[in-house]
C-alpha positions in Angstrom: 55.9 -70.7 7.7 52.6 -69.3 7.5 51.2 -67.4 10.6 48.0 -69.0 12.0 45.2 -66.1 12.8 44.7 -65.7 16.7 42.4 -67.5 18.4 41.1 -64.7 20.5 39.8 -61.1 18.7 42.3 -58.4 19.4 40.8 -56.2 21.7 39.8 -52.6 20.9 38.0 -50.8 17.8 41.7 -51.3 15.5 44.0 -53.8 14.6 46.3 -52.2 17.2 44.3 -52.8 20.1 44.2 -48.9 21.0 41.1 -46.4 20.5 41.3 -43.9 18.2 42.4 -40.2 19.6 39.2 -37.8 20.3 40.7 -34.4 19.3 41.1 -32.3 22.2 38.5 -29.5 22.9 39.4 -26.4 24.5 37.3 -25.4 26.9 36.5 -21.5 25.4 35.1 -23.8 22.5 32.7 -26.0 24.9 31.7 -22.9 26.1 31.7 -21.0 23.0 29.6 -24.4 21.3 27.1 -24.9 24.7 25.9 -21.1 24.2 25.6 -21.1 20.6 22.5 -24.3 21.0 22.0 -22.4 23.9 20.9 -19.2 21.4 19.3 -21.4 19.0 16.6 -22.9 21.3 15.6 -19.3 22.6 15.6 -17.8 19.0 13.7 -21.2 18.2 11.2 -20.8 20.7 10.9 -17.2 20.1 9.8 -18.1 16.6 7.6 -20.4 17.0 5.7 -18.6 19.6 5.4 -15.5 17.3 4.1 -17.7 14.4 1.8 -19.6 15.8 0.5 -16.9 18.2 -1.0 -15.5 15.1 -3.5 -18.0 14.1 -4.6 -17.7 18.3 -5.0 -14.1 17.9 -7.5 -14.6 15.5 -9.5 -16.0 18.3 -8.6 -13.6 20.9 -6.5 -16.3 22.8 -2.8 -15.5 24.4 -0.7 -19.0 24.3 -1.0 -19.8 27.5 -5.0 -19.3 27.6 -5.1 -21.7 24.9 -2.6 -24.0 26.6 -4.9 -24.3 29.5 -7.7 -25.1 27.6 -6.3 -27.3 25.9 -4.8 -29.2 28.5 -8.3 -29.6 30.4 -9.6 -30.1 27.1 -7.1 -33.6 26.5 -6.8 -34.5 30.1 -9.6 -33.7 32.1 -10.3 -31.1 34.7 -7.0 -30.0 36.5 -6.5 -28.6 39.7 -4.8 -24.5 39.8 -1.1 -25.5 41.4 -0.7 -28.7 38.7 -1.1 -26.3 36.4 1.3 -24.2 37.5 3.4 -27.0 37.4 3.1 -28.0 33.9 3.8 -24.6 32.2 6.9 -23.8 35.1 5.0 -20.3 36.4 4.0 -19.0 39.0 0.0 -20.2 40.6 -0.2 -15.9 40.2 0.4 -16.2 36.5 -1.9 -19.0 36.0 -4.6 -17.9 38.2 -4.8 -14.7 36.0 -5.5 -16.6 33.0 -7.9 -18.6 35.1 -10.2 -15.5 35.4 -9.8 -14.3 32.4 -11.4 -17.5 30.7 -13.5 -17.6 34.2 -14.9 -14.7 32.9 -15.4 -14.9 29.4 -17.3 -18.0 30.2 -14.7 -20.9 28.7 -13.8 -21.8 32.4 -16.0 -23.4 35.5 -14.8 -23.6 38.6 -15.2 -26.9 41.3 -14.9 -27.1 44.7 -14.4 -31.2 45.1 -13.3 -32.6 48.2 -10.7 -34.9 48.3 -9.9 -38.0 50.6 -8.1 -38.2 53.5 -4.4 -38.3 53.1 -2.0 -39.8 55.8 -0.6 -36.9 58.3 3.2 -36.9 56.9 1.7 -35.7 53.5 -0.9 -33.5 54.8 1.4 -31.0 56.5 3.3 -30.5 52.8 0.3 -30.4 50.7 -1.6 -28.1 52.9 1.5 -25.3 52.5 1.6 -26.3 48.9 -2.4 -26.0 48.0 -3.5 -24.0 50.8 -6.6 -26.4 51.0 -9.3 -25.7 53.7 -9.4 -29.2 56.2 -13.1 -30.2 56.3 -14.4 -33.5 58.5 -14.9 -35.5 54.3 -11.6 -34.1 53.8 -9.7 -31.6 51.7 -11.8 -29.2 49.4 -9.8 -28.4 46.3 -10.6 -26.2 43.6 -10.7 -28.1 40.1 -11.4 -26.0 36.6 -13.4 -27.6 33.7 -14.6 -26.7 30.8 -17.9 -24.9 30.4 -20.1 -26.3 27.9 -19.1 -23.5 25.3 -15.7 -23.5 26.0 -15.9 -27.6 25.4 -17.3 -26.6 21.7 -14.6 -24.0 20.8 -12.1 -25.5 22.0 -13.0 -29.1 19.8 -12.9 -26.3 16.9 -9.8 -24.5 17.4 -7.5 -27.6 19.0 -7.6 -30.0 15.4 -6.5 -26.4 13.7 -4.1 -25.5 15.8 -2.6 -28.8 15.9 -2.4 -29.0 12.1 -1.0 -25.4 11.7 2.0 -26.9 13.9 2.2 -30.2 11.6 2.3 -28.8 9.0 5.6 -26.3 10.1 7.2 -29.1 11.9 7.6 -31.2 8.3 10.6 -29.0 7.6 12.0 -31.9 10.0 11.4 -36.1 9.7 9.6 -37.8 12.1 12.9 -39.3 13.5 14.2 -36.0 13.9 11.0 -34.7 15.4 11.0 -37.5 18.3 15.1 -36.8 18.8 14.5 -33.1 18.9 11.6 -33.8 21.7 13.9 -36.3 23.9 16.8 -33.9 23.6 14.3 -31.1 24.6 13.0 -33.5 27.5 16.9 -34.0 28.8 17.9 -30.7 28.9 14.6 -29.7 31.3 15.8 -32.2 33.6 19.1 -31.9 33.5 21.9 -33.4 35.3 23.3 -32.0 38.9 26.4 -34.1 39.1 27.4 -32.7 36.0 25.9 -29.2 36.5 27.3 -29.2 39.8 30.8 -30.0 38.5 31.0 -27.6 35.5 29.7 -24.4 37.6 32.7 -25.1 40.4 35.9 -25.3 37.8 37.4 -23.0 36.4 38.3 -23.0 33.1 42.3 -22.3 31.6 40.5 -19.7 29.5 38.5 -17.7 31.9 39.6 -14.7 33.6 39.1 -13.5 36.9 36.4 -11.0 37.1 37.7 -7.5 37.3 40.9 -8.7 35.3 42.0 -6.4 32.2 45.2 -7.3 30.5 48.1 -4.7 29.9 47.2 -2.6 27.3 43.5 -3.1 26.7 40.6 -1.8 28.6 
């Protein structure tokens, strides 16, 4: 008698109904694999800093001056603690670079005064921005571009941009958007999971302070 096929798909990726066995991963080799990308993306960034800090030098920029300029450049005059913000330092760091273009003329400064804000979000912005209250309402400092700072950097941005192009063919364009999402993950992380990882203990981690018999 010939068997009739079943009505209903089996369920599962196999004939059998069961999912195929993930080989198990110790956890040294989680470790072992998490700090080896970890090593890559520092000796990546590393890299690429040194390379394309060249071509800057040739214009007596650092990175971050150029970053700055470019920044205001693309999006407009930006306010001293976003900026901050953006490149993750300190409002010390950045306000160093600040005077330094200040003062080599690239940078203006702009006292503008900003609206009222309701009195839940003035308390928190006042510790962050250290604004000075005024009756027309906060006065913030905003930087913009001088007029020569406007031309050089419309010169040196379309170059720099193209040096990096140009290196970042070694990789497809696929690759290059995957490599910027993965990038984009990894600063925001996860705290469930980073929360859960850094309170177990893994089978192959000693205790500090532990030596075992016969080795120092």
């Amino acid at each position: 008698m010939a068997l009739k096929a079943s009505k209903w798909p089996l369920k599962g990726p196999n004939s059998a109904g069961v999912r195929p066995h993930r080989p198990y991963v110790r956890e040294k080799e989680k470790t072992s694999r998490a700090y080896e990308a970890y090593l890559d993306i520092l000796d990546t960034a590393a890299w690429l800093e040194e390379k394309y800090t060249r071509q800057l030098k040739t214009w007596e920029l650092t990175m971050m001056q150029f970053r700055v300029m470019d920044t205001i450049y693309r999006e407009g005059p930006q306010h001293l603690l976003e900026l901050s913000r953006r490149f993750q330092t300190s409002k010390q760091n950045v306000g160093y670079v600040i005077e330094r273009l200040v003062g080599c003329g690239c940078l203006q400064k702009e006292i503008a005064a900003l609206p009222r804000i309701s009195p839940a979000r003035s308390k928190q912005q006042k510790a962050e921005e250290k604004a000075e209250a005024t009756p027309q309402g906060r006065r913030v400092l905003f930087l913009r571009l001088s007029k020569e700072g406007e031309r050089f950097i419309a010169y040196a941005s379309p170059r720099h941009r193209k040096l990096v192009k140009a290196e970042m063919r070694a990789i497809e364009g696929r690759e290059q958007q995957t490599v910027s999402r993965i990038l984009r993950k990894l600063r925001e992380g996860d705290p469930i999971r980073f929360l859960r990882e850094i309170r177990m203990v893994d089978a192959d981690e000693k205790p500090w302070g532990v030596v075992q018999a016969g080795k120092p």
